[in-house]
C-alpha positions as CSV (number, residue, x, y, z in Angstrom):
1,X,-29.6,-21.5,34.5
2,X,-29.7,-17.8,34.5
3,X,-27.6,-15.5,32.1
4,X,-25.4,-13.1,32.5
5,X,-27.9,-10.5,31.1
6,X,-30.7,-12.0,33.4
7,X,-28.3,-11.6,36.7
8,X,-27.5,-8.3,35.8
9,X,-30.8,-7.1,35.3
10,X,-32.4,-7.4,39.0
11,X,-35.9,-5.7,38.0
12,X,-38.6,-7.3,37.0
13,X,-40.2,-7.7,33.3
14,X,-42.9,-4.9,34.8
15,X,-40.9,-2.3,35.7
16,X,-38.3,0.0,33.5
17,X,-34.7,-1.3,34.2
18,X,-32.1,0.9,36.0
19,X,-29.6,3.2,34.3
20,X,-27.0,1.8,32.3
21,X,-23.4,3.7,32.9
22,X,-20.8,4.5,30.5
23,X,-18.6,1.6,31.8
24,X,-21.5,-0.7,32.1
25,X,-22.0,-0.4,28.5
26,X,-18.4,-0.7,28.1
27,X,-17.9,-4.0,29.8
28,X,-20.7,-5.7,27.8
29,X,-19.5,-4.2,24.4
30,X,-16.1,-5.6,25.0
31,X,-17.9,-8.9,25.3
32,X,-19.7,-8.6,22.6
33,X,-16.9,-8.7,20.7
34,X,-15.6,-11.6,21.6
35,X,-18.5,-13.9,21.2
36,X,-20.2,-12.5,18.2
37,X,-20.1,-15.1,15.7
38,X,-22.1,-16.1,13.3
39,X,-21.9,-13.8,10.2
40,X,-24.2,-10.6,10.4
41,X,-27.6,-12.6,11.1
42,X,-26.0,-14.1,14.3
43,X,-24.4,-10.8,15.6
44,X,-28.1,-9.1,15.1
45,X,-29.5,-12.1,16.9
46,X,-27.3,-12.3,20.0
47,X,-28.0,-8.0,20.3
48,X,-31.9,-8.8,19.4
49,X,-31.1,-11.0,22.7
50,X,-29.1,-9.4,25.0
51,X,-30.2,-6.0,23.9
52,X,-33.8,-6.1,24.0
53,X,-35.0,-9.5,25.4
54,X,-32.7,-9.8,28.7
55,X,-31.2,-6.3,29.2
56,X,-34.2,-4.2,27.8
57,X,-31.8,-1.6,27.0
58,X,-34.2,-0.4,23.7
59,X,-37.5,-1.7,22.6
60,X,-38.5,-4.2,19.9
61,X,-39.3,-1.0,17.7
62,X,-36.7,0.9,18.1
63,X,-34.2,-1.5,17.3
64,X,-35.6,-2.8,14.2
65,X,-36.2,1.0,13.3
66,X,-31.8,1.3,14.1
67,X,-31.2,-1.9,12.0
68,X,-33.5,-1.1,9.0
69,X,-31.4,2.2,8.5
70,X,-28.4,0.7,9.0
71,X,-29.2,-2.5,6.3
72,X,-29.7,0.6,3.9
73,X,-26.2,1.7,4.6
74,X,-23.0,0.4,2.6
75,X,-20.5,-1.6,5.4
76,X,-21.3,-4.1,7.8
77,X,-24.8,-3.7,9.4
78,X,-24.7,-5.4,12.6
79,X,-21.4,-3.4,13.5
80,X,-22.9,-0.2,12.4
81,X,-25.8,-1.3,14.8
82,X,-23.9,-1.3,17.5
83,X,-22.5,2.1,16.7
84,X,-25.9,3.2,16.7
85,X,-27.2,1.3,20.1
86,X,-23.9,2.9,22.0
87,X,-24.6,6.3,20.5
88,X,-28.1,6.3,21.5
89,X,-27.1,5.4,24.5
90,X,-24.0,7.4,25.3
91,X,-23.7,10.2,23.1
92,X,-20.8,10.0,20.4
93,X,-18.3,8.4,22.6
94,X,-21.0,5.4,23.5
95,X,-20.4,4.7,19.5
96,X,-17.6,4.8,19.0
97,X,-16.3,2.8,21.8
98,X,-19.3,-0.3,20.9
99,X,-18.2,0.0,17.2
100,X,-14.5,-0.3,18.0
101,X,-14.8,-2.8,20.5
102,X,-16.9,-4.9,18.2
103,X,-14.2,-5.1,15.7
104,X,-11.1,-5.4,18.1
105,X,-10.6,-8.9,19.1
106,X,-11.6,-10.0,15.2
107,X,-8.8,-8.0,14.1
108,X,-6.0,-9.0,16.1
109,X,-7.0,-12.5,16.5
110,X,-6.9,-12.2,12.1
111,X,-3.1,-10.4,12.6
112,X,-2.4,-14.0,13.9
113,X,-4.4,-15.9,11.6
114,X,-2.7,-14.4,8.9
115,X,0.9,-14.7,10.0
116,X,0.6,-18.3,10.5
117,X,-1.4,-18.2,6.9
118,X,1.4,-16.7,5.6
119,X,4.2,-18.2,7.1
120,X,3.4,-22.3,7.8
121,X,0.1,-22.1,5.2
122,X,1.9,-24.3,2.8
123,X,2.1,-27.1,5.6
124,X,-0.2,-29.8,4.9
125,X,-2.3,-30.0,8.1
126,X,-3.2,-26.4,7.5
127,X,-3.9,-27.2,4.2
128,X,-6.2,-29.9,5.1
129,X,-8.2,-27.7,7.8
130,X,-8.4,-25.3,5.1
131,X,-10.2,-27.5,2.9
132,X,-12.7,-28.6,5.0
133,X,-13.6,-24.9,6.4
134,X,-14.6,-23.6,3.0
135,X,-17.4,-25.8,2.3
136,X,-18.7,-25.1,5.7
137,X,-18.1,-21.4,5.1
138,X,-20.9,-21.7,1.9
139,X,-23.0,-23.6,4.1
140,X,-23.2,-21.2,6.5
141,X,-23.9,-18.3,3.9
142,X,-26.6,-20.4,2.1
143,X,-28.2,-20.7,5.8
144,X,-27.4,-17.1,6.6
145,X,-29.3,-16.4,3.5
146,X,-32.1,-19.0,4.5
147,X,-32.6,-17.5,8.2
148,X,-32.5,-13.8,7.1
149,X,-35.3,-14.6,4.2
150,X,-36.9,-16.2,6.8
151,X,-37.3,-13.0,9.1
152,X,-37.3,-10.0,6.9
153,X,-39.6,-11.7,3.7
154,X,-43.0,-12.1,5.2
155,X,-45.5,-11.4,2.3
156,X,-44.9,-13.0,-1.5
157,X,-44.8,-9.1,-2.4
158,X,-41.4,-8.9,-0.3
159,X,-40.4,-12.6,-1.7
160,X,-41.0,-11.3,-5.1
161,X,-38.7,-8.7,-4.4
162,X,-35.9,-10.4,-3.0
163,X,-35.9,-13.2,-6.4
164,X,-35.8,-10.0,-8.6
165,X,-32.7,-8.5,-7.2
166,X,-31.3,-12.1,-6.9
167,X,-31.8,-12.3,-10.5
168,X,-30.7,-8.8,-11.5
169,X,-27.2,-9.2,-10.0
170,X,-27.0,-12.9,-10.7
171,X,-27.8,-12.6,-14.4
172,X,-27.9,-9.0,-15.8
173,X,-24.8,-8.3,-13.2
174,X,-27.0,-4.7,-11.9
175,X,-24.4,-2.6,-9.5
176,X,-26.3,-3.3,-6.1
177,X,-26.5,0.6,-5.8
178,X,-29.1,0.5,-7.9
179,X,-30.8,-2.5,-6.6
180,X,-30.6,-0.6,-3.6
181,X,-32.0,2.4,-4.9
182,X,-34.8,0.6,-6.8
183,X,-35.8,-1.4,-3.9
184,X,-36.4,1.7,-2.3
185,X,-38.6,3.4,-4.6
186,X,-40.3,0.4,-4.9
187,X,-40.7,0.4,-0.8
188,X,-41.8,4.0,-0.9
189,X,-44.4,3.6,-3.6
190,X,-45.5,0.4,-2.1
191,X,-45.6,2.3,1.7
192,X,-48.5,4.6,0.0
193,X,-50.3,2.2,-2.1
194,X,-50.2,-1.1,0.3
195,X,-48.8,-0.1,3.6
196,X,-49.6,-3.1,5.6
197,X,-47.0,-5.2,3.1
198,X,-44.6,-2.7,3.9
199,X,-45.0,-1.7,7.8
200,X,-42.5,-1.7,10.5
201,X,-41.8,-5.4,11.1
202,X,-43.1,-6.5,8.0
203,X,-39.5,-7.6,6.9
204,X,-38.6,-9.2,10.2
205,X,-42.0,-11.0,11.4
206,X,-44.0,-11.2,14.2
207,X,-41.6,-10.4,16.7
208,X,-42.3,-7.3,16.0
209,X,-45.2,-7.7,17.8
210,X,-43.3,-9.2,20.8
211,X,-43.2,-7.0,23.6
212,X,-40.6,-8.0,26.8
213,X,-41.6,-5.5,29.0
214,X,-40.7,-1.9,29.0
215,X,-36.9,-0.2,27.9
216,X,-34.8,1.7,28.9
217,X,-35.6,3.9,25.5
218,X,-38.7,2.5,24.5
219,X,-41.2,3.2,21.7
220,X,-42.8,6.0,23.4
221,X,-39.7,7.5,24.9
222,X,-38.8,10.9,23.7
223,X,-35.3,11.4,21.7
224,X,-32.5,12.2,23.7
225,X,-31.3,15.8,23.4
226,X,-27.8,14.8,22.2
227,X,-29.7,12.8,19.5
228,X,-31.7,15.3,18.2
229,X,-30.6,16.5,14.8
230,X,-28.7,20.5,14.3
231,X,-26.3,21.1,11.6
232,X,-23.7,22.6,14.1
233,X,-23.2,19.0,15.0
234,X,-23.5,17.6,11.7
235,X,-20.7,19.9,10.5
236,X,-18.8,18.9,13.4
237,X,-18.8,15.3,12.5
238,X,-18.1,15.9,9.5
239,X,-15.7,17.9,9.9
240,X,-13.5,15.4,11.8
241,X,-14.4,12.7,9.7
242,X,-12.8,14.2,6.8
243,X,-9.6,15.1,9.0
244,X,-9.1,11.7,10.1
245,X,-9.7,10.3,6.3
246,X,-7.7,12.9,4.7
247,X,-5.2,13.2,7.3
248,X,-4.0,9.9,6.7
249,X,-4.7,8.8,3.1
250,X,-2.4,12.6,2.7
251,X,0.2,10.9,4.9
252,X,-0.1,7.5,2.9
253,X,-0.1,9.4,0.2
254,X,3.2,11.9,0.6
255,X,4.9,8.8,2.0
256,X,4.5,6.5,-0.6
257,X,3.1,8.0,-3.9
258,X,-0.6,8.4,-5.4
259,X,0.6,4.3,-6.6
260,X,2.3,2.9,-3.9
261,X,0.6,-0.3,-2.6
262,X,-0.6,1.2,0.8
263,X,-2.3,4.4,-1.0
264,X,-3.9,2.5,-3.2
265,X,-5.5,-0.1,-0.7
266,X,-6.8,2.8,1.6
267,X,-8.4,4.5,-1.8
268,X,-10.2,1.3,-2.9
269,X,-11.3,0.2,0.6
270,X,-12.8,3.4,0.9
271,X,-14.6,3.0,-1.9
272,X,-15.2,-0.3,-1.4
273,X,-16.9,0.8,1.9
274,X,-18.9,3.8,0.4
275,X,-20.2,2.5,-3.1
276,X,-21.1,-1.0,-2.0
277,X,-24.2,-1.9,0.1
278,X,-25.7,-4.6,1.9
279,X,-23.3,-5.6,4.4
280,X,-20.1,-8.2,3.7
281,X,-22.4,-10.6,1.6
282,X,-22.6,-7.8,-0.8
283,X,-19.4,-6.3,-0.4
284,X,-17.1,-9.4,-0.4
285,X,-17.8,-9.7,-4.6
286,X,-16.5,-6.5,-4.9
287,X,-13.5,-6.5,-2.7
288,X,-12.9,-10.2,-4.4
289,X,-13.1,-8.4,-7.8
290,X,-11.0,-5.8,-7.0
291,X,-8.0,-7.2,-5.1
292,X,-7.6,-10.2,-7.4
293,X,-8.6,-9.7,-10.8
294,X,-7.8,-5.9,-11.0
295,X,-4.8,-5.4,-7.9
296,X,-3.7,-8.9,-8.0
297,X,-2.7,-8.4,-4.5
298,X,-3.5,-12.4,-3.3
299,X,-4.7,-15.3,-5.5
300,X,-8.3,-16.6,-5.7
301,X,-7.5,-20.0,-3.2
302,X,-5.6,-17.3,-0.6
303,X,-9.2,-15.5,-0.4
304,X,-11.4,-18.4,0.4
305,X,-9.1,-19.1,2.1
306,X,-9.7,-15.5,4.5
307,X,-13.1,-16.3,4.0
308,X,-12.9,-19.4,5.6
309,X,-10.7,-18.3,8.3
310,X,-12.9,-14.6,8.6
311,X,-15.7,-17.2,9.3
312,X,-13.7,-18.4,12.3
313,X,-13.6,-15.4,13.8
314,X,-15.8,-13.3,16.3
315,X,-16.8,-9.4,14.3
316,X,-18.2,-8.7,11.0
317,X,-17.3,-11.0,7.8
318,X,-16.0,-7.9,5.9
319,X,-13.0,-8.1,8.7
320,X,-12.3,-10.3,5.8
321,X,-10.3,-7.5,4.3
322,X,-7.4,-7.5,7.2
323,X,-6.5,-11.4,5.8
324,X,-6.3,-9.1,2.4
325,X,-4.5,-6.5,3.5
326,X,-2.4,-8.6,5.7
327,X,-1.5,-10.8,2.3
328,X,-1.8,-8.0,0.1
329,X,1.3,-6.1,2.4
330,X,3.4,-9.5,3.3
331,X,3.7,-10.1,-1.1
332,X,4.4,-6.9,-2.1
333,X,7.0,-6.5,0.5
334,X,5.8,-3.1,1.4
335,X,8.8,-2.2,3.7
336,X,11.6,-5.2,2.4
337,X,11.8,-8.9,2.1
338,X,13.2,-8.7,5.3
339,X,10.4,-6.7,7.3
340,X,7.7,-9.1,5.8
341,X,5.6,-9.2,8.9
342,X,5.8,-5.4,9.7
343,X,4.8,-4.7,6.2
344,X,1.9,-7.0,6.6
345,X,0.5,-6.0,10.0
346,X,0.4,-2.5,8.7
347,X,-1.3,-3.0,5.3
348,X,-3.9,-5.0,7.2
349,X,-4.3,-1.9,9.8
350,X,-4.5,0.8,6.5
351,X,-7.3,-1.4,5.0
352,X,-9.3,-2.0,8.5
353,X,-9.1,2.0,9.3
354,X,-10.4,2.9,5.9
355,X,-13.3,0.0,5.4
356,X,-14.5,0.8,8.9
357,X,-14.0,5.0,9.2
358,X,-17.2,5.4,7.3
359,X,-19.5,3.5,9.3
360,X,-18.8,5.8,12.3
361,X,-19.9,8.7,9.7
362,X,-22.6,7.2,8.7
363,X,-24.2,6.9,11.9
364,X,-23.1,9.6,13.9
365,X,-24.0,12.3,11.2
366,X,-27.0,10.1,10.0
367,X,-28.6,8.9,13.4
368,X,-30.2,12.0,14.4
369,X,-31.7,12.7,11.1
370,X,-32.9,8.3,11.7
371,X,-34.6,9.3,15.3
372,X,-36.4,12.1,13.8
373,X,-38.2,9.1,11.3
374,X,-39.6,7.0,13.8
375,X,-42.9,5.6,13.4
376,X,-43.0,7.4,10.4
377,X,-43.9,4.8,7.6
378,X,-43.5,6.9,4.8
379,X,-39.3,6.8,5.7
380,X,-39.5,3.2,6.9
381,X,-41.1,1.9,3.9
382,X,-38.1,2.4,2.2
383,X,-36.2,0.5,4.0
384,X,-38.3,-2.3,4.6
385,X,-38.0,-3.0,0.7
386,X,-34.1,-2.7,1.1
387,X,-34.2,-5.4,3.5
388,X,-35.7,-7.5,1.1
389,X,-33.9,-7.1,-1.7
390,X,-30.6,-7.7,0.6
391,X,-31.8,-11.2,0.6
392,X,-31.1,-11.8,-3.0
393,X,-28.1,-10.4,-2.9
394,X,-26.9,-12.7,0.3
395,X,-28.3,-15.3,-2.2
396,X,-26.3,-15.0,-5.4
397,X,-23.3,-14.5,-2.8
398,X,-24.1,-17.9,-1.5
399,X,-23.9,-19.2,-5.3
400,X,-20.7,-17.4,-6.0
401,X,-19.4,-19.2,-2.7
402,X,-20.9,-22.9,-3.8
403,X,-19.2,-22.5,-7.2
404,X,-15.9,-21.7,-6.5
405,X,-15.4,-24.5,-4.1
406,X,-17.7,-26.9,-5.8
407,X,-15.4,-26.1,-9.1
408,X,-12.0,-25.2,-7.5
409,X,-10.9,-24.4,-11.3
410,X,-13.7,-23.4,-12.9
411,X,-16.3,-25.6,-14.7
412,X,-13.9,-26.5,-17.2
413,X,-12.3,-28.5,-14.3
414,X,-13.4,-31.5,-11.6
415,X,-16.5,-31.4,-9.8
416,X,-15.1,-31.7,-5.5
417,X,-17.9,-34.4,-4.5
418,X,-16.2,-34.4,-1.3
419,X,-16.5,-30.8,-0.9
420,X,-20.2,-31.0,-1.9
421,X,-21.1,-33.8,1.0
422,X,-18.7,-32.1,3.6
423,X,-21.1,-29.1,2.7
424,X,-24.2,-30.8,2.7
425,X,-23.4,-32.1,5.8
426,X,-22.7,-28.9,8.0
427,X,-25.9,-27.2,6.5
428,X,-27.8,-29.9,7.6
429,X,-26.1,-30.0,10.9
430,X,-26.9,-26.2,10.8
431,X,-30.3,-26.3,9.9
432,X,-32.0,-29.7,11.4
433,X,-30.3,-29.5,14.9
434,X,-29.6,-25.9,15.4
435,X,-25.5,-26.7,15.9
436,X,-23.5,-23.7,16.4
437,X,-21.4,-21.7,13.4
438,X,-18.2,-22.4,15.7
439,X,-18.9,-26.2,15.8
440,X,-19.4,-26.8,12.6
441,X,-16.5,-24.8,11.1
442,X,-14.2,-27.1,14.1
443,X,-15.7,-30.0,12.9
444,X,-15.4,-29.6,9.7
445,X,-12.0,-28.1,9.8
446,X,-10.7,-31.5,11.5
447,X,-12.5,-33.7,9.2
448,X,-10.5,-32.0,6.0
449,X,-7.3,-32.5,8.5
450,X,-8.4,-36.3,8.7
451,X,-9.0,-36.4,5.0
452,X,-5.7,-35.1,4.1
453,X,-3.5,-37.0,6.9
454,X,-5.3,-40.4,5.6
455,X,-4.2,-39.6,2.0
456,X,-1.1,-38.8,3.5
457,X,-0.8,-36.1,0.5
458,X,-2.6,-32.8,0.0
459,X,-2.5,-32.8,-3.7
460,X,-5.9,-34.9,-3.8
461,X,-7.4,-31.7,-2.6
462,X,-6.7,-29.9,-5.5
């Protein structure tokens, strides 16, 4: 059977395929975001696919040069490699429509989520599907972490590096900023001194190698014109990205006070979106950090529980945050006990806005500066030890995940033996016969419902 991509693309693997319009691009970004599941590894793999195998929008090269920048970046990676792909594509407008689109449908499909969290979460079926997500959600990270080694660690140099970050943020607690920034000194040093360990491709295998016939922008083609780098459109981005992050957090800010709930969740999302890297496997410590220990905004079982239900969505993980504002806005009663959906719909919208503004920035000022690096080993070096010191950090992430649903309170407390097989279980499912992310989190999900309806309680869960 033929895909969608395949129908689409009438020429044959020899020749260059036709133009792709504005609206063309559209049309598959909007689809895109509804079936881009799978935690940053699978969005990367169905664009790897669609992008580059079936469509041939960009070449092999030239994709992994767009994702190796953008794994550098704080924010989610895969999204801000869309932004990329559409602005290569179509100018400014191309980005931000693909980076929008990509987090649409995850957000209002969490705006739903989240009310019925809110409102009916203390029924017991919808504590029992809870349950049996979250152990599938620390399945899925540990195989995340598994298939991203996988790809990006092919040399016991990059290995090496990956279990030294893993073990500076696991046990000496290192900011990742300075993982990052170590890793890439490391890459740069180790571009000069052994630069067949740190090549192009090194850090995501031989499909580098792969070639599917030629792009549409391919490795030889010459940078666009709008995407070649001038600081009259630097300032210009700039520019407006400052006005539409100051406009607001000054509106937020006049409206309701420097310490009004709303202000403070579109400062700390902000930072949470400039100072952490690594994608939502890094950043999801530091949001979890943050917005229970020091905000106290939601309660450590209400964010696995957004994990688990972020995990069910289509988008980045990191949408993650619009369950937190969303619960974060509908507790502190933001506009009345009486207005407790308004105030959470809006808190959720703040936070989304201000995690996601920068990743436009980053790419849209950044890109042309990235373009001017291609094929330049001495700038992709760098990167190519980022990418491998990612992998640690997805790593301790996964260990963070096993123990608090492993030890629901703490180690002092009972070991969940049935979280641990229902776990065991959909890795397995994940890893020996290749069964979907959507699948498993179903399945799973109605095996905790079965649990809990045949114990005809949910206390046992807890």
């Amino acid at each position: 059977m033929r895909t969608d991509a395949q129908n689409n693309n009438t020429s044959s693997p020899l020749t260059e395929p036709d133009p792709v319009g504005f609206w063309d691009a559209f049309r598959f970004w909007l689809k895109l975001g509804f079936i881009s599941f799978g935690g940053p590894a699978g969005q990367i793999a169905i664009m790897h696919q669609e992008l580059v195998e079936n469509r041939r929008w960009l070449s092999e090269q030239r994709f992994l040069h767009a994702l190796n920048y953008c794994m550098l970046l704080p924010g989610p990676e895969a999204q801000q490699l869309a932004i990329y792909i559409g602005w290569l594509m179509h100018r400014n407008w191309g980005g931000i429509v693909a980076g929008s689109l990509f987090v649409l449908p995850s957000l209002l499909i969490l705006l739903g989520l989240s009310f019925i969290y809110m409102a009916y979460g203390h029924l017991a079926a919808i504590v029992g599907i809870l349950y049996g997500i979250k152990p599938a959600v620390t399945a899925i990270v540990i195989f995340a972490a598994y298939r991203i080694g996988l790809r990006a660690l092919k040399n016991k140099l990059l290995w090496t590096m990956a279990g030294l970050a893993f073990l500076a943020i696991f046990l000496l607690d290192v900011p990742f900023p300075l993982i990052v920034l170590v890793a890439a000194v490391c890459g740069a040093i180790g571009g000069k001194l052994l630069p067949q360990k740190f090549a192009i491709g090194g850090g995501h295998g031989a499909a580098a190698k792969q070639s599917y016939g030629p792009a549409l922008i391919d490795d030889t083609t010459p940078t666009p014109a709008h995407a070649m780098f001038n600081w009259l459109s630097l300032a210009k981005v700039l520019t407006v990205g400052l006005m539409l992050w100051g406009g607001v957090m000054s509106f937020l800010c006049a409206r309701f006070g420097w310490d009004g709930a709303l202000t403070q969740m579109g400062w700390f999302f902000t930072k949470a979106a400039l100072l952490t890297f690594g994608g939502a496997y890094a950043v999801l410590p530091y949001v979890y950090q943050g917005a229970v220990d020091h905000f106290h905004w939601l309660t450590p079982p209400q964010m696995m529980d957004g994990l688990a239900l972020g995990e069910t969505t289509p988008g980045p993980l990191i949408m993650v945050v619009t369950f937190v504002g969303f619960v974060a806005g509908w507790t502190k009663a933001i506009f009345g006990t009486e207005m407790l959906l308004l105030s959470g719909v809006m808190a959720a919208i703040v936070v989304t806005y201000f995690t996601f503004l920068p990743s436009f920035l980053f790419i849209l000022a950044g890109g042309p500066l990235v373009e001017s690096t291609h094929g330049k080993l001495k700038f992709t070096a760098p990167l190519t030890g980022i990418t491998a010191a990612v992998v640690g950090v997805i790593l301790n992430l996964a260990v963070f995940f096993a123990w608090h649903v492993f030890w629901p309170q703490g180690f002092a407390g009972h070991f969940d033996i049935i979280s641990v097989i229902i776990s065991l279980s959909a890795f397995w499912a994940l890893f020996r016969y290749k069964v979907g992310v959507i699948t498993v989190i179903a399945a799973c999900g109605a095996i905790g419902w079965l649990l809990n309806t045949f114990f005809a309680s949910a206390n046992w869960l807890y």
